[in-house]
Every structure is written in structure tokens, then in C-alpha cells.
PDB file of N, CA, C and O in Angstrom, chain B, residues numbered from 101:
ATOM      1  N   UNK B 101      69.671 -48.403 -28.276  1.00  0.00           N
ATOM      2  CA  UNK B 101      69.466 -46.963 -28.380  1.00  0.00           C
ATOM      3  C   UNK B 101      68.889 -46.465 -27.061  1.00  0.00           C
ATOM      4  O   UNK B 101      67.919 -47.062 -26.594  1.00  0.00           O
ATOM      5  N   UNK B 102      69.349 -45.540 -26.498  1.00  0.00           N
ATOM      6  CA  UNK B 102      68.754 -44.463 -25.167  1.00  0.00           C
ATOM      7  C   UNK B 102      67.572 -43.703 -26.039  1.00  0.00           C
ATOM      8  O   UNK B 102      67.312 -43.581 -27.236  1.00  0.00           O
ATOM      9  N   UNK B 103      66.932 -43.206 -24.645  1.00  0.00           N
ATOM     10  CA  UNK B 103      66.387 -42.125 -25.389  1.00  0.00           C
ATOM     11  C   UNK B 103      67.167 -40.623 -25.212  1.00  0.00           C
ATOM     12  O   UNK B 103      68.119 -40.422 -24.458  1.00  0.00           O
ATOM     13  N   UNK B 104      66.662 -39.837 -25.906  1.00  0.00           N
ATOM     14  CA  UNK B 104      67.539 -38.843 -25.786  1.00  0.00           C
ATOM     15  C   UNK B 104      67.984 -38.193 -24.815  1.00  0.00           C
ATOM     16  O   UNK B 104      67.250 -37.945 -23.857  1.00  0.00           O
ATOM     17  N   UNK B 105      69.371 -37.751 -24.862  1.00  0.00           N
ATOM     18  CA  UNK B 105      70.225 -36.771 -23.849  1.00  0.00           C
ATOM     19  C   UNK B 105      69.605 -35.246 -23.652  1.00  0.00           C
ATOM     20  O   UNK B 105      69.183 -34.812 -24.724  1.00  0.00           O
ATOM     21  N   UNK B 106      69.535 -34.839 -23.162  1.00  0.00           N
ATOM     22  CA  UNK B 106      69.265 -33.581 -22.472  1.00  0.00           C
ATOM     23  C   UNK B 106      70.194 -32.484 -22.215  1.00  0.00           C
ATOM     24  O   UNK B 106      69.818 -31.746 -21.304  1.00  0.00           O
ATOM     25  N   UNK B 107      71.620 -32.083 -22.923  1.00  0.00           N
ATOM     26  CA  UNK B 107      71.908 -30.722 -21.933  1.00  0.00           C
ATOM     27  C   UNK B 107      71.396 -29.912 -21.394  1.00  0.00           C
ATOM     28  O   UNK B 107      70.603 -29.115 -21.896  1.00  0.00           O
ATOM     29  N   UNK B 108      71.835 -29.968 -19.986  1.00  0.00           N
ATOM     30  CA  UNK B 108      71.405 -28.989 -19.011  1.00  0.00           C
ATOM     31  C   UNK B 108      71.561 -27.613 -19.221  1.00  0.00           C
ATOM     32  O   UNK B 108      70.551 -26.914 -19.142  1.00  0.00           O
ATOM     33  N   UNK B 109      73.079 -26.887 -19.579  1.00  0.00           N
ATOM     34  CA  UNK B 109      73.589 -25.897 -19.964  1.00  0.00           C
ATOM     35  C   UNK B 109      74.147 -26.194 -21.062  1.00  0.00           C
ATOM     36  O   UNK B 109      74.034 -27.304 -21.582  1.00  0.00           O
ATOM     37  N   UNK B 110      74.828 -25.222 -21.557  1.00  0.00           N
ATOM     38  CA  UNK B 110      73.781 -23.837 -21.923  1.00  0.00           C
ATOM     39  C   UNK B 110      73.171 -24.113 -22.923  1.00  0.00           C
ATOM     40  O   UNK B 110      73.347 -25.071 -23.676  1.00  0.00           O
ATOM     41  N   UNK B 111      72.141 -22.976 -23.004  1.00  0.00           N
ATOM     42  CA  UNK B 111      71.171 -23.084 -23.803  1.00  0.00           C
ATOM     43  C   UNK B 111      71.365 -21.877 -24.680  1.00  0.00           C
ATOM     44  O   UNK B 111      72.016 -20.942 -24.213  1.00  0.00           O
ATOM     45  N   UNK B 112      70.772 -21.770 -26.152  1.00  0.00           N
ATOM     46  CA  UNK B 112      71.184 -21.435 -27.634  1.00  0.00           C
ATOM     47  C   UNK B 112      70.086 -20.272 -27.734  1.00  0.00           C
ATOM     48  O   UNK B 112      68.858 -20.346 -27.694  1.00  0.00           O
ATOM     49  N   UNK B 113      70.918 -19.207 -27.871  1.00  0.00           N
ATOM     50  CA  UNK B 113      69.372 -18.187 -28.317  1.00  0.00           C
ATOM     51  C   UNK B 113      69.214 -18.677 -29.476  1.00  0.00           C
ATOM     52  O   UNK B 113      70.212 -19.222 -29.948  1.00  0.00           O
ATOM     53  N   UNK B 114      68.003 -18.660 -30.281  1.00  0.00           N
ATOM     54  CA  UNK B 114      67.474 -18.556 -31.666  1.00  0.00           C
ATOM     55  C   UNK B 114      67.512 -17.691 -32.442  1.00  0.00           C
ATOM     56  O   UNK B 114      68.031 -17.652 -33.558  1.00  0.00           O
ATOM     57  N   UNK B 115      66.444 -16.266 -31.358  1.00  0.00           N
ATOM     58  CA  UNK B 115      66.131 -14.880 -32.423  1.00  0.00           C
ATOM     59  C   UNK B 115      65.383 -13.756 -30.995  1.00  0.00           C
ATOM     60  O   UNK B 115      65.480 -13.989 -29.790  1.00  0.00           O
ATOM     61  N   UNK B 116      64.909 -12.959 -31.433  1.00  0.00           N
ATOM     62  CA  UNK B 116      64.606 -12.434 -30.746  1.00  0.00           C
ATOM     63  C   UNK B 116      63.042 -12.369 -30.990  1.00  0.00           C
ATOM     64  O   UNK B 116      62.510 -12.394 -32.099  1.00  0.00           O
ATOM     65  N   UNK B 117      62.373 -12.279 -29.727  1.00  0.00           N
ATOM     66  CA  UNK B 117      61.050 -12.078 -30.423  1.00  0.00           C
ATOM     67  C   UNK B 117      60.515 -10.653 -31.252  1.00  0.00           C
ATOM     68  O   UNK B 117      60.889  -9.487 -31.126  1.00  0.00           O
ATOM     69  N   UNK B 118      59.723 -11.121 -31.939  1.00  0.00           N
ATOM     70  CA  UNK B 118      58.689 -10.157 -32.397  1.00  0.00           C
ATOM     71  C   UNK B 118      57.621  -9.569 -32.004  1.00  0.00           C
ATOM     72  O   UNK B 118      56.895  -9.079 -32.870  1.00  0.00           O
ATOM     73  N   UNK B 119      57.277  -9.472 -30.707  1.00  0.00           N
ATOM     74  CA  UNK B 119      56.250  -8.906 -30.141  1.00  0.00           C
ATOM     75  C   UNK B 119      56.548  -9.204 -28.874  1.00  0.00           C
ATOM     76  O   UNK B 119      57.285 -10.140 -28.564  1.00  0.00           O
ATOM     77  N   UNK B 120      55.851  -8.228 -27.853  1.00  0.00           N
ATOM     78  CA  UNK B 120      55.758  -8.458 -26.099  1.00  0.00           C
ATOM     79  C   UNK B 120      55.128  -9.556 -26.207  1.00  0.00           C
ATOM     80  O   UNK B 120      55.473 -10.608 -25.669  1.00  0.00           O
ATOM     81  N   UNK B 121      53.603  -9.305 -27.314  1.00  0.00           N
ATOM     82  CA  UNK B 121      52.571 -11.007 -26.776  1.00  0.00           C
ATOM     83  C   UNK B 121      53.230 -12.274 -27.014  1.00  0.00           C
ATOM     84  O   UNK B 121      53.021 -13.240 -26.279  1.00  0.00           O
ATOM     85  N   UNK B 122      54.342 -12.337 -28.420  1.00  0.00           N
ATOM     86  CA  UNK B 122      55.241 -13.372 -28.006  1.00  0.00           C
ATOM     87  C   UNK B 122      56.281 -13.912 -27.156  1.00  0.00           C
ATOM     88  O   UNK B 122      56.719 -15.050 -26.988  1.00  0.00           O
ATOM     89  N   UNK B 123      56.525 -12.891 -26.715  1.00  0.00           N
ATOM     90  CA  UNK B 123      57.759 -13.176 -25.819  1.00  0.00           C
ATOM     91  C   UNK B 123      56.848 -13.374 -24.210  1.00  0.00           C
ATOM     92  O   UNK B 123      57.340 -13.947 -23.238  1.00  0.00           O
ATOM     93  N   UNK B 124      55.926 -12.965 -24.229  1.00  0.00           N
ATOM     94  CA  UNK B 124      54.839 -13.637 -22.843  1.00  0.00           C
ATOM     95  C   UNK B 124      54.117 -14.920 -23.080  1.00  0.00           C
ATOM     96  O   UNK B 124      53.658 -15.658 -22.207  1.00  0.00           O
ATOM     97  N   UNK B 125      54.067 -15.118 -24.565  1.00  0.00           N
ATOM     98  CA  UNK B 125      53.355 -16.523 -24.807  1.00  0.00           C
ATOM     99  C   UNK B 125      54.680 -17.313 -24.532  1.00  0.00           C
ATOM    100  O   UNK B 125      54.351 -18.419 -24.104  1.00  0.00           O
ATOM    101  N   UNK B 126      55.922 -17.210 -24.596  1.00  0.00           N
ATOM    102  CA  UNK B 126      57.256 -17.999 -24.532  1.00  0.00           C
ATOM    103  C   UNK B 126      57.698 -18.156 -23.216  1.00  0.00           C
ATOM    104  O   UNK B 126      58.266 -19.152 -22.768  1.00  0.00           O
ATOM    105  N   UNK B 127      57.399 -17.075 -22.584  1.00  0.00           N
ATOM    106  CA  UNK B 127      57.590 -17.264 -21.127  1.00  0.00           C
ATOM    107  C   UNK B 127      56.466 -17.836 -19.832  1.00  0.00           C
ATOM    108  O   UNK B 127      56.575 -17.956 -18.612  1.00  0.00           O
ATOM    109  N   UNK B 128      55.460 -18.079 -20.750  1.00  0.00           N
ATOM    110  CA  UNK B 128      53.950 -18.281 -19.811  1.00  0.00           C
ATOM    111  C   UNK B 128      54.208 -20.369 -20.518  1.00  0.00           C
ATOM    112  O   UNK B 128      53.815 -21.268 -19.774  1.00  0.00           O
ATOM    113  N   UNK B 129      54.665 -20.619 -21.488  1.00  0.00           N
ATOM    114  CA  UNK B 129      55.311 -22.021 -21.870  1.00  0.00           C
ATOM    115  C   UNK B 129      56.297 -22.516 -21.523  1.00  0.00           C
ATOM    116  O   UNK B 129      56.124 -23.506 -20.812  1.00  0.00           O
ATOM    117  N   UNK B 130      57.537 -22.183 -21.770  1.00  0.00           N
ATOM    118  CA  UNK B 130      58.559 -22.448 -20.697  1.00  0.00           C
ATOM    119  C   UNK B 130      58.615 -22.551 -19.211  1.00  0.00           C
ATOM    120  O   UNK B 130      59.490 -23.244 -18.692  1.00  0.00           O
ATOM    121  N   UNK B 131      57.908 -22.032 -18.632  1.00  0.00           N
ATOM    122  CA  UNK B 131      57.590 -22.221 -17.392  1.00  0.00           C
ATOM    123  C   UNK B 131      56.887 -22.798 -16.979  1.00  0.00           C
ATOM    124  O   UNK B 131      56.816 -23.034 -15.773  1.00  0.00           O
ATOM    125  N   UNK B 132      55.731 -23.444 -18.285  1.00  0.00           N
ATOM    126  CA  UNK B 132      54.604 -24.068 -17.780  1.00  0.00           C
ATOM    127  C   UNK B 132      55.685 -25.719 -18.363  1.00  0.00           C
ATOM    128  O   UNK B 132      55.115 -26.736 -17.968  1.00  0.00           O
ATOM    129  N   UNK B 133      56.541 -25.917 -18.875  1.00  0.00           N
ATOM    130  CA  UNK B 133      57.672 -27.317 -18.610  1.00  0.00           C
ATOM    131  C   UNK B 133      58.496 -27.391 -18.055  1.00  0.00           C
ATOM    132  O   UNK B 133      59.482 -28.127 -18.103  1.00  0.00           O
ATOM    133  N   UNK B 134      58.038 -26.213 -17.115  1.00  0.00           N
ATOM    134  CA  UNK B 134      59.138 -26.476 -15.905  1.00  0.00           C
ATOM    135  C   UNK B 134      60.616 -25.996 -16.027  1.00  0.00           C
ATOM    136  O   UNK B 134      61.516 -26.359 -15.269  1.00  0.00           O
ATOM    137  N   UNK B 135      60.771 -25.046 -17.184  1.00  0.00           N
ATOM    138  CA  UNK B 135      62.232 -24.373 -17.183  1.00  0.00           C
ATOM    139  C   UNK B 135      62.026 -22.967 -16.722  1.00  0.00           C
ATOM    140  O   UNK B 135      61.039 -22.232 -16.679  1.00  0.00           O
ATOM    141  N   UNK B 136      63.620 -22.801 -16.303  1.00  0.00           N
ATOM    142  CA  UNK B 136      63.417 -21.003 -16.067  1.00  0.00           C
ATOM    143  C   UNK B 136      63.753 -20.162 -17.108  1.00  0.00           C
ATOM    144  O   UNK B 136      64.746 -20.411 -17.792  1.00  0.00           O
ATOM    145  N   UNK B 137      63.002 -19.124 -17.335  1.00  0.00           N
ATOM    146  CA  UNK B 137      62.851 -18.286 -18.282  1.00  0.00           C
ATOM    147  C   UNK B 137      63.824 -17.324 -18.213  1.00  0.00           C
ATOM    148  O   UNK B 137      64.324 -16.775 -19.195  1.00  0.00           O
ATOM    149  N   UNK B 138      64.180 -17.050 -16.736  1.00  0.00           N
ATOM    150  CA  UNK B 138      65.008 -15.642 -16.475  1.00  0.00           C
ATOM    151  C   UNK B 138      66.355 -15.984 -17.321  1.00  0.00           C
ATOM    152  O   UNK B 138      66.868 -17.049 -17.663  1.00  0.00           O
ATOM    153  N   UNK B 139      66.656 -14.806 -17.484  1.00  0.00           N
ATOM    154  CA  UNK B 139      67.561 -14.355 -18.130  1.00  0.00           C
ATOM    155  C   UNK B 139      67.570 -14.574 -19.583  1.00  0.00           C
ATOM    156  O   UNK B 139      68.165 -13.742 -20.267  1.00  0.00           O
ATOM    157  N   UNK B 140      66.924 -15.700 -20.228  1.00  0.00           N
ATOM    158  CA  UNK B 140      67.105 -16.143 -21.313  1.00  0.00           C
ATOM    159  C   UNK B 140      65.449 -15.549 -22.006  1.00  0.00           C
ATOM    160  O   UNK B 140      65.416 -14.319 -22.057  1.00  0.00           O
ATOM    161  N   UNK B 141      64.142 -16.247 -22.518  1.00  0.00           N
ATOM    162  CA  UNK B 141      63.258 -15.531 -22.702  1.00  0.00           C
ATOM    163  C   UNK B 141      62.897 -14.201 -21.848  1.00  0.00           C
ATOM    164  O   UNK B 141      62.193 -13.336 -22.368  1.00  0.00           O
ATOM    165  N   UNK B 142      63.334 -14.071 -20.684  1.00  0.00           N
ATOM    166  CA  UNK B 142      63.098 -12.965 -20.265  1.00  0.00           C
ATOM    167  C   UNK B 142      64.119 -11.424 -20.553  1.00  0.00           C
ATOM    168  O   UNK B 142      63.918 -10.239 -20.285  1.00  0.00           O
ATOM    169  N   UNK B 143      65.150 -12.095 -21.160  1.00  0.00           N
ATOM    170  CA  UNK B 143      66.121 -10.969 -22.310  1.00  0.00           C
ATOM    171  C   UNK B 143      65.427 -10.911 -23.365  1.00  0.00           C
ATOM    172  O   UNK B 143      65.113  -9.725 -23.469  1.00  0.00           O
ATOM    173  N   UNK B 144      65.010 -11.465 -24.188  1.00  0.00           N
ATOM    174  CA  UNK B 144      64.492 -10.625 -24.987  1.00  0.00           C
ATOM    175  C   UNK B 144      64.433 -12.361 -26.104  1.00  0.00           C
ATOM    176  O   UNK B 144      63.904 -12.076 -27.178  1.00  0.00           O
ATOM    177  N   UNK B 145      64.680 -13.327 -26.071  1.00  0.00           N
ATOM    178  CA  UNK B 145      65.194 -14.334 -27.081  1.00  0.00           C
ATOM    179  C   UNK B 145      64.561 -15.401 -27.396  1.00  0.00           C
ATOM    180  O   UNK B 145      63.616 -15.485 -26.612  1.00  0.00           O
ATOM    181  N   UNK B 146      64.557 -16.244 -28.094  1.00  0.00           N
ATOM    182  CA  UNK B 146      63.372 -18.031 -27.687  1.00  0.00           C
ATOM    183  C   UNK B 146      64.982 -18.281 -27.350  1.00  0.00           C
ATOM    184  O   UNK B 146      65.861 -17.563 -27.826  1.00  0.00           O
ATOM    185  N   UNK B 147      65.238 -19.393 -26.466  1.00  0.00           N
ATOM    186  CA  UNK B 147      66.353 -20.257 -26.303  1.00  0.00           C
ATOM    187  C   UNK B 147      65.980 -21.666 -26.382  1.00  0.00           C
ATOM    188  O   UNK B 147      64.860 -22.171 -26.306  1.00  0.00           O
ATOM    189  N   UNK B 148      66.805 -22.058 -26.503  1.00  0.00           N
ATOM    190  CA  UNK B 148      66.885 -23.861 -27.168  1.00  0.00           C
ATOM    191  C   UNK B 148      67.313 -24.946 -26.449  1.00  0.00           C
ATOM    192  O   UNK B 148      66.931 -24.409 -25.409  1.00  0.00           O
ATOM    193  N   UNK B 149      67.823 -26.133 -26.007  1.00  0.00           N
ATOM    194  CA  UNK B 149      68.405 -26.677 -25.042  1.00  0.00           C
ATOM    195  C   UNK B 149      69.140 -27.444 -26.517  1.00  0.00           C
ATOM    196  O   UNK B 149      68.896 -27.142 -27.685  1.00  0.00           O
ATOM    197  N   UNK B 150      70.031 -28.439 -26.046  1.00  0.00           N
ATOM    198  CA  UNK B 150      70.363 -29.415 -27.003  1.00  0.00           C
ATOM    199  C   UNK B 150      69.866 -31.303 -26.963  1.00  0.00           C
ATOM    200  O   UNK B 150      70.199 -32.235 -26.230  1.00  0.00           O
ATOM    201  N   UNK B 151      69.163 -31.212 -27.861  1.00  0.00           N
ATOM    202  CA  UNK B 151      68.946 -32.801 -27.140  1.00  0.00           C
ATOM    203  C   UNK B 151      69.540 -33.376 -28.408  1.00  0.00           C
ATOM    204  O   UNK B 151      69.342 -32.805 -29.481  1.00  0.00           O
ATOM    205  N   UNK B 152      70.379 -34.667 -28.315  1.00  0.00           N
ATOM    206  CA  UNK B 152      70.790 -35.479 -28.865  1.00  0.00           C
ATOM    207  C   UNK B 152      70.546 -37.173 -28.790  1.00  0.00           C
ATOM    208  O   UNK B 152      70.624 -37.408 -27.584  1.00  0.00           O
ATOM    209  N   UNK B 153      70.342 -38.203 -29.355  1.00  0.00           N
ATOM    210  CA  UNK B 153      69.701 -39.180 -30.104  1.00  0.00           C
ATOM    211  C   UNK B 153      71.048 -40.070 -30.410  1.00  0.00           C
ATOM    212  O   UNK B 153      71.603 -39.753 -31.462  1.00  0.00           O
ATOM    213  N   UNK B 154      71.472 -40.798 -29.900  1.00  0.00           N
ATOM    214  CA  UNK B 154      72.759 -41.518 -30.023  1.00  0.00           C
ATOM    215  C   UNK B 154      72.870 -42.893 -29.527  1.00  0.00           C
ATOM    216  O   UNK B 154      72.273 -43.058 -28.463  1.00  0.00           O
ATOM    217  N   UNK B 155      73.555 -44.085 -30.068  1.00  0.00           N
ATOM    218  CA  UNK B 155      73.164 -45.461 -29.378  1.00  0.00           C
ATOM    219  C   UNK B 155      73.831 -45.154 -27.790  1.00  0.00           C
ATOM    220  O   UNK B 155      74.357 -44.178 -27.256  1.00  0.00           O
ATOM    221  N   UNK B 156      73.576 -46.227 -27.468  1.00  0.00           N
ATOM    222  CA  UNK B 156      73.884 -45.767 -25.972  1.00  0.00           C
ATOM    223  C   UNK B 156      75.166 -46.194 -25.565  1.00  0.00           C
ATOM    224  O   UNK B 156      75.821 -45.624 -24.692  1.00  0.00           O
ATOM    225  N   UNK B 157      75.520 -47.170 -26.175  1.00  0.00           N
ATOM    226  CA  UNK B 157      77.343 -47.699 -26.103  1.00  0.00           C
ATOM    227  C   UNK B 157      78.349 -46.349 -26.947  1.00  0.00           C
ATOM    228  O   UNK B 157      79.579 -46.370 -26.990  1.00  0.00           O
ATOM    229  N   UNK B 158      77.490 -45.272 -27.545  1.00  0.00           N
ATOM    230  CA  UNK B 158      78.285 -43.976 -27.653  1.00  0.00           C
ATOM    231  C   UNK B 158      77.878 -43.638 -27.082  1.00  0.00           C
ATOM    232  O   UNK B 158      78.917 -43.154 -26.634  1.00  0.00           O
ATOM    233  N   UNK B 159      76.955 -43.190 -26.237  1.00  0.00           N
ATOM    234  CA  UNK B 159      76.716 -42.230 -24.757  1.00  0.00           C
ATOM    235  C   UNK B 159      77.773 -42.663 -23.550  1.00  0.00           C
ATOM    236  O   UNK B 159      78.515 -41.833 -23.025  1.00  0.00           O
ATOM    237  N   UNK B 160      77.752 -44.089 -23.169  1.00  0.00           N
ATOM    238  CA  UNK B 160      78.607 -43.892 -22.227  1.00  0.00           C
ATOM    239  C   UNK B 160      79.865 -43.806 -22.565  1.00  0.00           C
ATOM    240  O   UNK B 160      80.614 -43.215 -21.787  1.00  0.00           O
ATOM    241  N   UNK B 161      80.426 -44.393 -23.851  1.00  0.00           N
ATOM    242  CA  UNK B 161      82.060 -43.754 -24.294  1.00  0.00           C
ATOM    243  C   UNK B 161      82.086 -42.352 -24.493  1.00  0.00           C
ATOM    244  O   UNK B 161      83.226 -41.900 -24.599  1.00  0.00           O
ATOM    245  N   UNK B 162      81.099 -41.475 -24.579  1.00  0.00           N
ATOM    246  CA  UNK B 162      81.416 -39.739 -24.608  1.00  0.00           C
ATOM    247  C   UNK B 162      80.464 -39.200 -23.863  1.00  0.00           C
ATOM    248  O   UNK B 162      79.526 -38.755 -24.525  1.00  0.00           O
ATOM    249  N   UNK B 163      80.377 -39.080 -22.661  1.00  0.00           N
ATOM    250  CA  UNK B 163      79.227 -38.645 -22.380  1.00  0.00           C
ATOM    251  C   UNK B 163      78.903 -37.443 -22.640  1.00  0.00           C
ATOM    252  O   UNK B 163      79.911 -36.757 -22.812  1.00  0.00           O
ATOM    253  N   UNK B 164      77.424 -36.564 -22.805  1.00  0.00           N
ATOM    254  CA  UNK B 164      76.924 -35.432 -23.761  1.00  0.00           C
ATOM    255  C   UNK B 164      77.934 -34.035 -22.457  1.00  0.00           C
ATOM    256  O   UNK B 164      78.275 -32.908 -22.817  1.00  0.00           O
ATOM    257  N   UNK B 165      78.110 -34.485 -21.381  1.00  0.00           N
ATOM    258  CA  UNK B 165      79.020 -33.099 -20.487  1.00  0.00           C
ATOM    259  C   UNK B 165      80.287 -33.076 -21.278  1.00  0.00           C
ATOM    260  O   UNK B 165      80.921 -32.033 -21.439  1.00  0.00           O
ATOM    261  N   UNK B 166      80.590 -34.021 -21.683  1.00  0.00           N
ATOM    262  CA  UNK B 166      82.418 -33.966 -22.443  1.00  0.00           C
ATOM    263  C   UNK B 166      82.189 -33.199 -23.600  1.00  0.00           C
ATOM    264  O   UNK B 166      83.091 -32.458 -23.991  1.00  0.00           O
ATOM    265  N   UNK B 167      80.907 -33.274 -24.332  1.00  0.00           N
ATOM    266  CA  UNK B 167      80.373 -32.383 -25.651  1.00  0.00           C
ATOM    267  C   UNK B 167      80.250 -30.935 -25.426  1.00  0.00           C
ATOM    268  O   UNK B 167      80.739 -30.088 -26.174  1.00  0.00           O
ATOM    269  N   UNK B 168      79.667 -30.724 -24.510  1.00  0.00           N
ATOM    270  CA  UNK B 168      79.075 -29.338 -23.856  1.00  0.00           C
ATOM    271  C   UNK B 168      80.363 -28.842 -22.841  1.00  0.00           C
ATOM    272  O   UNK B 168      81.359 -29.429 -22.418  1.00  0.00           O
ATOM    273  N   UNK B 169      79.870 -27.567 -22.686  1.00  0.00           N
ATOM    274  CA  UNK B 169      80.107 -26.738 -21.861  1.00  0.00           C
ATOM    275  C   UNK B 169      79.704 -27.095 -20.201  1.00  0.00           C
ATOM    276  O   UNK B 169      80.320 -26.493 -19.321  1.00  0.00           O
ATOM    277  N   UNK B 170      78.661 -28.084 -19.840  1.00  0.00           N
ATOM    278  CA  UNK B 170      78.532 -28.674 -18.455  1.00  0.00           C
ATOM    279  C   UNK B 170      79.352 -28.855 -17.849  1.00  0.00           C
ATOM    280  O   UNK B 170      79.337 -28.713 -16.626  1.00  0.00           O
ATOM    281  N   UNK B 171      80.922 -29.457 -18.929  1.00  0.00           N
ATOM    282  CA  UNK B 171      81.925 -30.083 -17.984  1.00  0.00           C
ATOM    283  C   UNK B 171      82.828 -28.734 -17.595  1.00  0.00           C
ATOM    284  O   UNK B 171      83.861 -29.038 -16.999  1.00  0.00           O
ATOM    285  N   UNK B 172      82.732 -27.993 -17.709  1.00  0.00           N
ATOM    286  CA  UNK B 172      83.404 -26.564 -17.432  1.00  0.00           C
ATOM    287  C   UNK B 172      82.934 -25.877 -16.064  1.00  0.00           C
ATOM    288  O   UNK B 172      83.381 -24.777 -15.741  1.00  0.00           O
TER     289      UNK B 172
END
């Protein structure tokens, strides 16, 4: 087993927030792990990445870009 895959792109809105103080608590966190906020919490949204959990002799027969939109 790997540990989990990571897509890079794209990332999944959820919802939109419910308040400015949430959507600054979302963007003052995301940034504090090192992702960028623009465009995505900073529209208005929480966004998601995809991580997936798979043995690793299926990771390298599919890799997670052939799943996603990366390979585009």
C-alpha cells in the first residue's frame, strides 16, 4: 500500500460559506498548508482536493493524472 495520492488539479467546491468570518477563517488555513486560496476560497466556496488510498501495484497501472483532469 502507498500512502495516499494527492490531485493537484482541480479542486471541488463544497458550498459556499456562511459568513465573511468563515470564509477568512478558510482562507487564513489554507494558506497557513501552504495552498492558494485565490480564486477558489477567495470566490466565495470551501474547495476540496482529491486524495485517494489505493495499493500501489494499482497506482502505477493507473496513475491518479489518467483519473483526473491533470492529464488534460
Amino acid at each position: 500500500m502507498t500512502g495516499p495520492e494527492k490531485a493537484a488539479v482541480p479542486t471541488y467546491p463544497q458550498r459556499r460559506f456562511t459568513s465573511v468570518q468563515e470564509q477568512r477563517y478558510a482562507i487564513t488555513e489554507v494558506t497557513a498548508a501552504g495552498e492558494d486560496p485565490r480564486g477558489k476560497e477567495t470566490g466565495g466556496y470551501f474547495h476540496t482536493a482529491l486524495h485517494l488510498s489505493r495499493p500501489a501495484k494499482d497506482a502505477t497501472a493507473l496513475p491518479l493524472t489518467t483519473l483526473t483532469s491533470e492529464s488534460a
